[in-house]
C-alpha positions in Angstrom: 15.2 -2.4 23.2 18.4 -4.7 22.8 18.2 -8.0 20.7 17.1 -10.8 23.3 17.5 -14.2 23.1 14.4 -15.5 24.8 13.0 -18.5 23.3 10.3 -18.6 20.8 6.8 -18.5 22.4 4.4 -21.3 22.2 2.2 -20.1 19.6 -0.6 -23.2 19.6 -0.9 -23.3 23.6 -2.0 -19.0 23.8 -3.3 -18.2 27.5 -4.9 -15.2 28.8 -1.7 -14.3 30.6 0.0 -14.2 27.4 -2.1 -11.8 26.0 -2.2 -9.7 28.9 1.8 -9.9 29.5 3.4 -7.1 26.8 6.8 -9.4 26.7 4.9 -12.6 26.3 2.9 -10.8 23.3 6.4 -9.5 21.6 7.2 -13.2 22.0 4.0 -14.4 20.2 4.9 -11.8 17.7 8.1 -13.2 16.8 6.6 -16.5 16.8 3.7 -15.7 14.2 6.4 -14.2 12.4 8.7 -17.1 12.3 5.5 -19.1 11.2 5.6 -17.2 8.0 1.2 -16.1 8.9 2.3 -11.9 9.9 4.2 -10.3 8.1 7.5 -8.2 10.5 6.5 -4.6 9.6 6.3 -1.8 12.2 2.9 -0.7 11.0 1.8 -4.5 11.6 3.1 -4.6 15.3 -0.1 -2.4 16.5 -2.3 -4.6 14.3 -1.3 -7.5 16.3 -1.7 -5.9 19.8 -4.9 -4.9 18.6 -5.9 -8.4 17.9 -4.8 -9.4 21.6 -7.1 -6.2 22.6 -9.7 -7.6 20.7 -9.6 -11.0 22.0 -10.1 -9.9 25.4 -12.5 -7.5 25.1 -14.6 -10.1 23.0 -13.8 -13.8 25.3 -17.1 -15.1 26.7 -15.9 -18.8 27.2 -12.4 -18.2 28.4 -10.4 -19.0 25.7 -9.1 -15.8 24.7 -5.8 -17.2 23.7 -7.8 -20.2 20.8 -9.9 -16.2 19.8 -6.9 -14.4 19.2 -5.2 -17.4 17.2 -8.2 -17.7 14.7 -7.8 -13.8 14.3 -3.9 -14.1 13.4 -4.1 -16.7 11.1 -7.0 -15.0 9.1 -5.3 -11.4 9.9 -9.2 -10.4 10.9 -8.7 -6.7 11.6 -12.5 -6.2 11.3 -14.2 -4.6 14.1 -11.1 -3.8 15.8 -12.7 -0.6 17.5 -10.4 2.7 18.1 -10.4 2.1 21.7 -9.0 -1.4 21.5 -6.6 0.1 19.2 -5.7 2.7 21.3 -5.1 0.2 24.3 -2.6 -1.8 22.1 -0.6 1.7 21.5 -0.3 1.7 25.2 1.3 -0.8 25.8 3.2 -0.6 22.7 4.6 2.8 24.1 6.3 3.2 20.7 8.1 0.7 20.6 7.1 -0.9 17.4 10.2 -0.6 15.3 12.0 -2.5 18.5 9.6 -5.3 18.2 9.9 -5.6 14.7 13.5 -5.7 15.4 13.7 -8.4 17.5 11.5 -10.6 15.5 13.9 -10.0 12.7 17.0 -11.3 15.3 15.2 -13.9 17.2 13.7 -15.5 13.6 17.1 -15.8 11.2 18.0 -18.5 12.4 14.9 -20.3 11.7 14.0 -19.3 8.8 15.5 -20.0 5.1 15.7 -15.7 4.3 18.6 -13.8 3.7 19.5 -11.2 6.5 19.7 -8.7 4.0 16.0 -9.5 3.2 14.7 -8.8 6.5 17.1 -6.1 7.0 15.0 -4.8 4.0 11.7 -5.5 5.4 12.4 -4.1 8.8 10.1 -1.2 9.8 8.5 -0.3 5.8 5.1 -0.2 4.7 4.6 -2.0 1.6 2.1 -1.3 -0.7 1.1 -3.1 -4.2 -0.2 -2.1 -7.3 -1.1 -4.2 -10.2 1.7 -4.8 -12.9 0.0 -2.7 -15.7 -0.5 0.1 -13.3 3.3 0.7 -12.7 3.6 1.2 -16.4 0.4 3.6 -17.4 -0.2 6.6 -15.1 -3.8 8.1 -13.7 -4.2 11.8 -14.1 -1.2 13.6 -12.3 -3.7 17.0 -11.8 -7.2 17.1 -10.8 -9.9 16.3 -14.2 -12.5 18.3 -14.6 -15.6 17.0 -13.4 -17.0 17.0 -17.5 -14.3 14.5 -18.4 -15.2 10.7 -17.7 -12.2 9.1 -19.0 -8.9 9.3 -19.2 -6.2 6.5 -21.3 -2.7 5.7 -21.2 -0.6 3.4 -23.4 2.9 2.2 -22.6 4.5 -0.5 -24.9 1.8 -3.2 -24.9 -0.1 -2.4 -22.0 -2.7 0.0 -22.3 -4.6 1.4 -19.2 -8.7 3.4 -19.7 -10.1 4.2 -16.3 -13.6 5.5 -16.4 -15.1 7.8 -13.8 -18.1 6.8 -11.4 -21.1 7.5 -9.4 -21.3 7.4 -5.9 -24.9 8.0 -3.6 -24.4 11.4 -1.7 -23.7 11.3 1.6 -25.0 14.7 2.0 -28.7 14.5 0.1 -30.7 11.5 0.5 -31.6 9.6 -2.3 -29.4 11.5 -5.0 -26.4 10.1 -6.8 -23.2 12.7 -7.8 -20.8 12.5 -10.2 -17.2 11.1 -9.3 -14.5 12.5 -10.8 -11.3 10.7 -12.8 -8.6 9.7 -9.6 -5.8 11.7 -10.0 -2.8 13.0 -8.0 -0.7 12.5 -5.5 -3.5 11.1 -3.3 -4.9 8.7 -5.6 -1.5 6.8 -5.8 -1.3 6.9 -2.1 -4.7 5.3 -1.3 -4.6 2.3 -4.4 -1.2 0.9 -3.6 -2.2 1.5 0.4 -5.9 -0.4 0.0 -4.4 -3.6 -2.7 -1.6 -4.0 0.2 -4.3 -4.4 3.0 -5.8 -6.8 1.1 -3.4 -8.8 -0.3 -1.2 -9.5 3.1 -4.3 -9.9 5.1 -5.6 -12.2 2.2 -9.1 -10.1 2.1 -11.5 -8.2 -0.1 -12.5 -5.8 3.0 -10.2 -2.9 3.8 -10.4 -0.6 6.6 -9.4 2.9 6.0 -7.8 3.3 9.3 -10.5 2.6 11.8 -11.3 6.5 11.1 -10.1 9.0 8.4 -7.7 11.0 10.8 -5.7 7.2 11.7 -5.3 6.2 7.8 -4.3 10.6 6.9 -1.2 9.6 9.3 -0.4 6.6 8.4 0.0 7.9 4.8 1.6 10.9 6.1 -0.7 13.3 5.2 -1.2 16.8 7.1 -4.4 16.2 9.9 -5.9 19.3 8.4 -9.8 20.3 7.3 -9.1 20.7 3.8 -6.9 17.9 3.4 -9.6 15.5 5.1 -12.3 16.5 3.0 -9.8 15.8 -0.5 -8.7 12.4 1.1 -12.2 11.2 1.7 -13.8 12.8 -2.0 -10.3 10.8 -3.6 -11.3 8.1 -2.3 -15.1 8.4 -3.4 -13.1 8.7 -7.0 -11.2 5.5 -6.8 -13.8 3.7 -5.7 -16.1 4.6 -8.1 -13.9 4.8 -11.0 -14.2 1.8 -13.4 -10.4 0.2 -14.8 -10.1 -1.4 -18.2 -6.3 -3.2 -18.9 -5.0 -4.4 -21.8 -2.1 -6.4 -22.6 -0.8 -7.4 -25.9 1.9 -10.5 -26.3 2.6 -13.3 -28.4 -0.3 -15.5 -27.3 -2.8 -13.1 -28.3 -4.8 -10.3 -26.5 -6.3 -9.4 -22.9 -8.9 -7.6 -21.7 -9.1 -7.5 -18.1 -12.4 -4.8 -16.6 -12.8 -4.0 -12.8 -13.8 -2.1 -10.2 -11.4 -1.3 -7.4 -14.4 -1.7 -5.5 -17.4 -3.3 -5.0 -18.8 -1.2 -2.3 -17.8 1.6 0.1 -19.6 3.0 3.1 -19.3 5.9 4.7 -19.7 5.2 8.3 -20.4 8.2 10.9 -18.2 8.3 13.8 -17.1 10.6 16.7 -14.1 11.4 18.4 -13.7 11.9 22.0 -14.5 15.5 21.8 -18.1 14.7 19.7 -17.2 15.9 16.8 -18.3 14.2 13.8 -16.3 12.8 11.1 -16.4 9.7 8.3 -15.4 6.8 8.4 -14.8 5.2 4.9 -14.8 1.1 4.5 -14.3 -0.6 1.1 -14.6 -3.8 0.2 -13.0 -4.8 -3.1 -14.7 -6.1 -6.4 -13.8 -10.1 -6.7 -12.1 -9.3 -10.3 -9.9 -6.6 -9.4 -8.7 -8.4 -6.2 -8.3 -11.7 -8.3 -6.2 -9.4 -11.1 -4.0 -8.0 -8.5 -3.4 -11.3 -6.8 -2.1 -12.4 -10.0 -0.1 -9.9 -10.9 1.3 -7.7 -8.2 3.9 -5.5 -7.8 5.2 -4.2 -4.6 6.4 -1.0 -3.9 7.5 0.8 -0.3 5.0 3.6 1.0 7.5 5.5 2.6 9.4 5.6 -1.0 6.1 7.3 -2.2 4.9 9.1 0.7 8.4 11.3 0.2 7.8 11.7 -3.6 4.4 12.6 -2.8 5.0 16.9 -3.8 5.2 15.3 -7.4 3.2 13.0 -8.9 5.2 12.5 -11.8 8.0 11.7 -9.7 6.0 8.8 -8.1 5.2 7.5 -11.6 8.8 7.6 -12.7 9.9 5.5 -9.3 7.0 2.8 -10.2 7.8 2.8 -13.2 11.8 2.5 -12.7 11.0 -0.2 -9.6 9.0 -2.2 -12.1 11.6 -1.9 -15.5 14.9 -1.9 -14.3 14.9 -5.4 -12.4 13.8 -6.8 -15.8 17.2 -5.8 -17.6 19.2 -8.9 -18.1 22.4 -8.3 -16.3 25.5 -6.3 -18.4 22.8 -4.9 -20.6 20.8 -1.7 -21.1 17.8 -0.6 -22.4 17.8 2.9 -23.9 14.6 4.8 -24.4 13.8 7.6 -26.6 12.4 10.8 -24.1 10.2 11.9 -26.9 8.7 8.4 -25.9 8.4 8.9 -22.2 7.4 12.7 -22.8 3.9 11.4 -23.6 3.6 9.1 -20.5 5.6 11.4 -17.9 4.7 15.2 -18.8 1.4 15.0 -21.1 1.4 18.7 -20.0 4.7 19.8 -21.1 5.5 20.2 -24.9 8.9 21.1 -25.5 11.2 18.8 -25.4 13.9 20.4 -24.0 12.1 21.8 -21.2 11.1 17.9 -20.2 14.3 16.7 -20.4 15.4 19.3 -18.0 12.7 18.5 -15.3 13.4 14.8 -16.0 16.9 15.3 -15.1 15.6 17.3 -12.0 12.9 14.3 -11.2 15.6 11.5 -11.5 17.9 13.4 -8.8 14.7 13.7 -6.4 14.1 9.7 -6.7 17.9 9.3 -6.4 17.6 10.9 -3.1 14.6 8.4 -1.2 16.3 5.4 -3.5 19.9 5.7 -4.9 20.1 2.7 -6.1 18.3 2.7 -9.8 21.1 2.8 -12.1 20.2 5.6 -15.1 21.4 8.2 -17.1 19.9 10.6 -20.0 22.7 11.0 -22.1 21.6 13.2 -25.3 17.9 12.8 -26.2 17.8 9.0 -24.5 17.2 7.8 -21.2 19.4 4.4 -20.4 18.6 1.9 -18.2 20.5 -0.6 -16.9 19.9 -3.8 -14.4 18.9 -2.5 -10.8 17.8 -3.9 -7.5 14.6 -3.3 -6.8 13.3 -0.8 -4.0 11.4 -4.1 -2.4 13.4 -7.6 -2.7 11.2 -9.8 -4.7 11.1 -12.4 -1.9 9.7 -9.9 0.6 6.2 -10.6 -0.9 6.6 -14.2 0.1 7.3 -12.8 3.6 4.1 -10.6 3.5 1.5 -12.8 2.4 
């Protein structure tokens, strides 16, 4: 699709024939964007053509343009069904990037953000975690079942998480043991879940609409056994239990949490009748509240690419979240024996971790070149970088 200079659509005046016109829709898009209430992401393109989907499928009164409004401007993706969804990817015909492209051309110009921002912005899933959480690490292997907690200390932040209990789906009025999250999958699914909820500004987070849409969209393999992990890590992180602390001058906090409140397990089948979950969460108040407050964005596709080594996806947190920090000409150097602990709890000598964190560091350099590091001798040295995600992209988001 080439940039077009169509005007701007008329956002408070939505017809039928809007919604049913693909170009008019891409024009609403841009419009909604350029409002500052949707956020330009290609991964947000489908939501908003499912909302259009929805709107007509739902209208009784004839005033399916006023429906699908109210649904924008509280991004409502509830009971968006997989056939309205599938619909919207229709018409779509792949060309969400190009959409998102020309919302990104057509709004510049009226709107106060650098090009470079939504140059940025353009075509990324972004994720968030909470502040403390880019600085203390779950589990990078699988617990034992046996072990129900699991702590990490960085500086003065300190992060317990507790295993849960969930009801078995599989045996009627019996409860089973979670275990501890952990892995790769773990820190897939929290930054994935707080992101849903923060840009649509809701405690209620749809996996996907079905466990086989939120496996791709996370770039996980549509396989069997890697189903049946996803759905029992989630069981984990829903379950789990978080205690934060933070230490400063003022004194000290103790923030505890779920991640969430409640999660069903919803049975659904595919076209073929085969059977399959479908997980829905819905957030504690505290935790969403926390993260709200304290937020840190980071790019899914950055982690989806890291996602063969979890330690490598805690050292690109942890370097999106430190190195912005750095006042500019300085540098923070860092003793590895210090990071050893935090990094590679499994690996003892010394030597052997500063080799692999050598090895790690050219890995991130590869999905984001832009961190600015070095281990020279037995220190790691920081120094200002720009972050993976441009600060004012969250005001663009939510």
């Amino acid at each position: 699709m080439k940039k077009q200079q169509q005007s701007i659509a008329d956002f408070d005046n939505i017809t039928g024939a809007d919604l049913a016109s693909n170009e008019k829709l891409k024009l609403l898009y841009c419009e909604a964007v350029r409002r500052g209430f949707w956020p330009n992401e290609a991964g947000r393109v489908l939501d908003f053509f499912s909302l259009a989907e929805k709107a007509i499928a739902e209208d009784k009164r004839g005033t399916s343009g006023k429906l699908f409004y109210s649904l924008v401007k509280a991004k409502n993706m509830k009971f968006v069904t997989d056939a309205m969804e599938a619909s919207a990817r229709a018409r779509l015909a792949g060309q969400s990037y190009e959409v998102a492209e020309m919302a990104a051309d057509m709004t510049l110009t009226d709107r106060p953000v650098p090009q470079e921002t939504q140059e940025a912005l353009l075509g990324r899933d972004i994720g968030y975690y909470h502040g403390v959480m880019m600085q203390c690490f779950l589990p990078q292997k699988e617990q034992p079942i046996e072990r129900r907690s699991w702590q990490v200390n960085h500086g003065k932040a300190a992060l317990m998480v507790q295993a849960g209990i969930m009801a078995d789906r599989e045996n009627v009025g019996m409860f089973t043991d979670c275990a501890l999250p952990s892995g790769a999958k773990a820190r897939l699914i929290i930054p994935y879940i707080i992101g849903f909820a923060v840009q649509r500004n809701t405690r209620e987070i749809d996996m996907g609409r079905s466990l086989r849409n939120f496996m791709d969209k996370i770039n996980v393999p549509i396989t069997g056994p890697n189903g049946k992990a996803l759905t029992r890590e989630v069981q984990n992180v829903a379950a789990a239990n978080f205690v934060i602390g933070g230490w400063n001058e003022q004194g000290v906090t103790t923030t505890k949490a779920s991640i969430a409140e409640e999660l069903s397990f919803w049975i659904e089948r595919d076209a073929n009748q085969q059977s399959f979950w479908r997980p829905e969460m819905i957030l504690d108040q505290r935790f969403f509240d926390a993260v709200s407050e304290r937020r840190v964005p980071v790019d899914m596709g950055h982690l989806v690419k890291l996602q063969r080594s979890p330690r490598r996806m805690d050292l690109y947190c942890w370097l999106s979240y430190r190195t912005p920090l750095i006042g500019r000409g300085k540098e923070v150097k860092i003793k590895l024996e210090h990071l050893q602990p935090i990094f590679a709890p499994d690996i003892e000598n010394k030597d052997h971790f500063k080799n692999r964190l050598k090895g790690d560091l050219k890995g991130i350099a590869a999905v984001y070149p832009d961190f600015r590091i070095e281990v020279k001798g037995d220190m790691l040295i920081l120094e200002k970088s720009a972050p993976p995600v441009p600060a004012n992209i969250t005001q663009l988001l939510c």
